[in-house]
N, C-alpha and C positions, 0 to 999 in steps of 0.2 A: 733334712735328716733328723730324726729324733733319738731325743737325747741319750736313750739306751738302749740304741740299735747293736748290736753286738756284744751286748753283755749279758750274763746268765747270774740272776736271784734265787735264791735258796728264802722262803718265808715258814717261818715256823706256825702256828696258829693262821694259816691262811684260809682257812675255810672257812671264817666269820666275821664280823664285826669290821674293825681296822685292818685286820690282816686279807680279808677279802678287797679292800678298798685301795689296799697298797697292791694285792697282785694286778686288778685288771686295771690299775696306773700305768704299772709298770711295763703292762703289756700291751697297752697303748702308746708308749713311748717306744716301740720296739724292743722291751729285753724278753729274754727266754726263760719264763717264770718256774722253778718248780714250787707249788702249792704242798709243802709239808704239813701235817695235821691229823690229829691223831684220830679223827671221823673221817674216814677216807671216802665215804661215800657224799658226803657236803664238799669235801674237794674237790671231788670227781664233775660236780656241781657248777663249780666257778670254775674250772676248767671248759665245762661247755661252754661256759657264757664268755670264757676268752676270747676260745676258737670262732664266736661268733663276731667278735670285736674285731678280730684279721679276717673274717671272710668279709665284714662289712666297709673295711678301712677301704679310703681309695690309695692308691698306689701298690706297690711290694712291703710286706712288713715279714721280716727276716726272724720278728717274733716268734710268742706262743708259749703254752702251757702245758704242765706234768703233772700231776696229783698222786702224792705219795702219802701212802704212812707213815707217820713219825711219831711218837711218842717221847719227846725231848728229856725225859725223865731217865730214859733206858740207851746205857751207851749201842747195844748192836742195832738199836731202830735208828738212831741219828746217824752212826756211820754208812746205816743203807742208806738213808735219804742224799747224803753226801756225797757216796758216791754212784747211786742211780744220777744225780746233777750232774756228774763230772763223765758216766760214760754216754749219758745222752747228748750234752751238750757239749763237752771237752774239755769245760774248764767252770771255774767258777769264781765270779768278780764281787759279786754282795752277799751278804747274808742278814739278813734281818730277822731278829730275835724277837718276833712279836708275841710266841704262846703264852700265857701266864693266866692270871686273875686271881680274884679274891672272892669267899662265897658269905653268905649269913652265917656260918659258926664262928665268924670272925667276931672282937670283942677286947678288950682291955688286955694288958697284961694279968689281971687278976682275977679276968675272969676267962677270957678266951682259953680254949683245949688246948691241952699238950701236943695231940696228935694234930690239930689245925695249924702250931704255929710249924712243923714240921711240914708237912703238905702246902703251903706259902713259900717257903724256905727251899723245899726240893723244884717245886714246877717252877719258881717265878726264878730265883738265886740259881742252882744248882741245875737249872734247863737252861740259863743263859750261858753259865760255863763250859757244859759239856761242848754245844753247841760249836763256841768258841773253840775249845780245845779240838775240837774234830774236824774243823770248817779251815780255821786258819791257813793251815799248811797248805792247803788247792788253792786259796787265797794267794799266800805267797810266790804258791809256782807258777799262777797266772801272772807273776808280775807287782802286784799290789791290788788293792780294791775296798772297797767299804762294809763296815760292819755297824749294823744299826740296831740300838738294843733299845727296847720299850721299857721305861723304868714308868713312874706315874707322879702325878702332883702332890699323891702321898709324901712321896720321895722328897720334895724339897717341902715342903709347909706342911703345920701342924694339921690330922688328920684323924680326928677320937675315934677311937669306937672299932681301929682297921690294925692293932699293934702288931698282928702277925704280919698282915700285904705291908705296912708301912715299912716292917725291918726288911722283906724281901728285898723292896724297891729299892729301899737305901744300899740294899748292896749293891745291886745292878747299877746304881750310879756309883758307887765309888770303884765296883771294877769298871767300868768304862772309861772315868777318868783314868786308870794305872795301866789299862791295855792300848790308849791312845798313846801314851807317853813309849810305853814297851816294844810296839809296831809300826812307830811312826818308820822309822830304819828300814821296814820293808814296803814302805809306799802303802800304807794301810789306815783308813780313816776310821776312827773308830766315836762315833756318835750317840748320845742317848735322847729319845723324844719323850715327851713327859707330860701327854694327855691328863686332860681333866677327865670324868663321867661322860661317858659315851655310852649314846642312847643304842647301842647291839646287841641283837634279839635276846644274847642273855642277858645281858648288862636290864634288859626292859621287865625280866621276867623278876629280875631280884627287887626290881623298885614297886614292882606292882604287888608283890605279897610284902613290900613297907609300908606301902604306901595310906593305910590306914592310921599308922603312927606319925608318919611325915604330914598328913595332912594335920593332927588335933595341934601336932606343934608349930605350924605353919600359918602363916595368915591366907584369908580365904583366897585372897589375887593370885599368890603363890602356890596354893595349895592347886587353883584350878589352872595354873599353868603345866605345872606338871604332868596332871589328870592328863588336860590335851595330849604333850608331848608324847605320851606314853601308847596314845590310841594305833 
């Protein structure tokens, strides 16, 4: 049997990177993934490439995939994604809070944008909350379930140069620890994972317009490791 055969995921940012890698995980473990993202047509994406994964599995897999719109920012996009999950599948057991990131107008406290540390703040912070406050409750009436929130290595160690993503992150970890404590009573695990620099398709595009600065400060071994990675 695998491991999340009967259980239904809600992924927020699954149309890319990590959050693509966790749905067709998840869907190879048996659960009933909905692909939340606010490119619906990249969801639409890894949603075929599910369906390809249970046409190609041997045995019965009770799995499978949804591709919705979400925009984690805007409470009426999250409560559709929510509950399109709950009339599709009937209930809903995880929720993984993967949307977020950080772009180049990032920068110090005294020099990064106003408007930047606010847009860190709303997608990274204020996307994992809504998220939460909307998700929970189909959570609960299933019983209990898990709630997995992407905070980053920003989050726990010193990180220059990111002071907006850094304070987002840092919130995402200190609500996770206070909604674990909060939920335990309803059977509700609440986790945060906390990635280093991951090489996804955008994460490649931001290092490769650095990557001219990273190299002069870099040594040449490292500088042409990266080059590689980045090919």
């Amino acid at each position: 049997m695998r491991r999340l055969e009967g259980k239904t995921a809600l992924i927020t940012g699954g149309a890319n990177g990590i959050g693509k890698a966790a749905a067709l995980s998840f869907v190879r473990e048996g659960a009933r993934v909905i692909i939340a993202d606010i490119d619906k047509e990249a969801a639409q994406r890894v949603q075929e490439t599910a369906a390809q994964i249970v046409r190609d599995a041997n045995g019965e897999i009770r799995g499978g995939a949804l591709a919705v719109h979400c925009d984690v920012t805007d409470e009426a996009s999250v409560r559709s994604a929510v509950e399109t999950a709950v009339a599709h599948y009937g209930k809903l057991d995880v929720l993984y809070n993967n949307a977020g990131g950080s772009t180049t107008r990032d920068g110090t406290v005294t020099e990064a944008p106003v408007d930047e540390f606010w847009r860190a703040i709303r997608l990274d912070l204020f996307g994992t909350f809504l998220c939460c406050k909307i998700a929970l409750p189909e959570l609960i009436k299933a019983g209990g379930g898990i709630v997995i929130n992407t905070t980053s290595i920003a989050a726990i160690k010193a990180f220059p140069g990111h002071d907006c993503y850094t304070a987002a992150k840092g919130g995402v970890s200190a609500l996770t620890r206070s909604m674990a404590v909060e939920y335990a009573a309803h059977k509700i695990r609440v986790n945060a994972l906390a990635p280093a620099v991951t090489l996804s398709r955008r994460k490649s595009r931001i290092w490769r317009s650095i990557l001219p600065a990273t190299n002069r400060a870099s040594s040449p071994g490292r500088s042409s490791r990266l080059t590689a990675a980045l090919r």
